[in-house]
Steps between C-alpha positions, in 0.01 A plus 500: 500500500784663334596466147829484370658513164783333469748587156876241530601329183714294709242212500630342863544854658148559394371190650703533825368851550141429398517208762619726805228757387239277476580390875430828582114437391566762237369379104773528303500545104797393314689576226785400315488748218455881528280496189253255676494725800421799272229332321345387850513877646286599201234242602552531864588758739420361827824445623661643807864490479719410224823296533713575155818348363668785289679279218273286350534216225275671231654783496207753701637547847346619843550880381269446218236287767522812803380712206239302401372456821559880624296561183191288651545625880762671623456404837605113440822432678815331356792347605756412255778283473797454297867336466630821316679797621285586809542905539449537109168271543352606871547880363317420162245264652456772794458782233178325306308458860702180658431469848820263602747291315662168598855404336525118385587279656252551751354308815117462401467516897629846442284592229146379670626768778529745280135442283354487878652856581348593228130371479498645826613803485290566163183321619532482870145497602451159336776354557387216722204405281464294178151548330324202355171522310328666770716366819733701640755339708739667781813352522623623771160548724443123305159605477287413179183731457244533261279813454642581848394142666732364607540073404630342850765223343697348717952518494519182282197625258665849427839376466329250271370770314805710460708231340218472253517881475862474439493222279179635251436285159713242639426143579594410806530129630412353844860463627624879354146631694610273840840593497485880456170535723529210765906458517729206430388416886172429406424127471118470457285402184497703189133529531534766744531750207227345310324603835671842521405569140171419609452735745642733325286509209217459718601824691621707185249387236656727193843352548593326223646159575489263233543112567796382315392129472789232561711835599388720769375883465490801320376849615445727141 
């Protein structure tokens, strides 16, 4: 799965944008201040593409984050974004290693095309998969494997599994699970997920699904 950090002081932007990223199955880390983001590149460099707002609230903007994180790999793409002059910005961001930049206000639509150009043009041979512990699942073959056996689950059990992908450290109820996986067409019991879960766990042992008691599920 691809990680994404995520710098926009604009604190509904940032939510908007983490939302349409996260429907992506992509893991997003957010941040509302450029000295948070600094302090979490020092601890954590695992990152794949970078999504900076140039003028920040506290004063450190994107310029001083692309260094940081040019510092730790050089080979980490960023976008950047900003509501300022766009030539004087695109040429400066461009300059310190930027690999696109998006003038505000932007469709978010617009920007999830542009991170996917990206991620696949920088790390096109795994593009279609998203690692988990030791699973590694195909997106677009929709094949899970492990150790290079591949676990036979069935259209509603990996479709199951990619919401919970998408939506990791999250608790999910019943109804959200139903409607995202089954459709607003679907008129059954709840308990089919309890049942999907079940097979699920029972076919992928070191997935982590946590019972959310009263609520629904988790996968950490």
């Amino acid at each position: 799965m691809y990680k994404i950090g995520l710098v926009e002081d604009e604190l509904d932007l940032n939510k908007l944008i983490k939302n349409y990223l996260q429907k992506e199955q992509w893991e997003v880390v957010s941040f509302t201040k450029g000295q948070d983001a600094l302090d979490y590149i020092e601890k954590d460099n695992n990152i794949h593409l970078w999504i900076l707002d140039i003028m920040l609230e506290d004063d450190i903007t994107g310029f001083d984050i692309i260094k940081k994180i040019k510092g730790v790999d050089d080979e980490i793409p960023v976008i950047f974004s900003s509501a300022r002059d766009e030539s004087v910005d695109k040429i400066m961001g461009l300059e310190l290693g930027g690999d696109d930049y998006i003038a505000k206000p932007y469709s978010p639509k617009e920007l999830v095309l542009r991170v996917k150009s990206i991620l696949k043009r920088v790390y096109s041979k795994d593009f279609h998969k998203i690692k988990y512990n030791d699973y590694e699942i195909n997106i677009q073959e929709r094949v899970v494997s492990l150790c290079d056996n591949v676990i036979p689950l069935s259209t509603l059990e990996f479709d199951l599994l990619l919401y919970l992908l998408s939506n990791k450290n999250k608790p999910l109820t019943r109804d959200m699970i139903l409607n995202e996986v089954w459709g607003d067409n679907y008129f059954g019991s709840d308990r089919v997920v309890d049942d999907s879960i079940r097979r699920l766990r029972k076919k992928m042992p070191n997935l982590n699904i946590n019972t959310v008691y009263g609520f629904g599920y988790r996968l950490s």
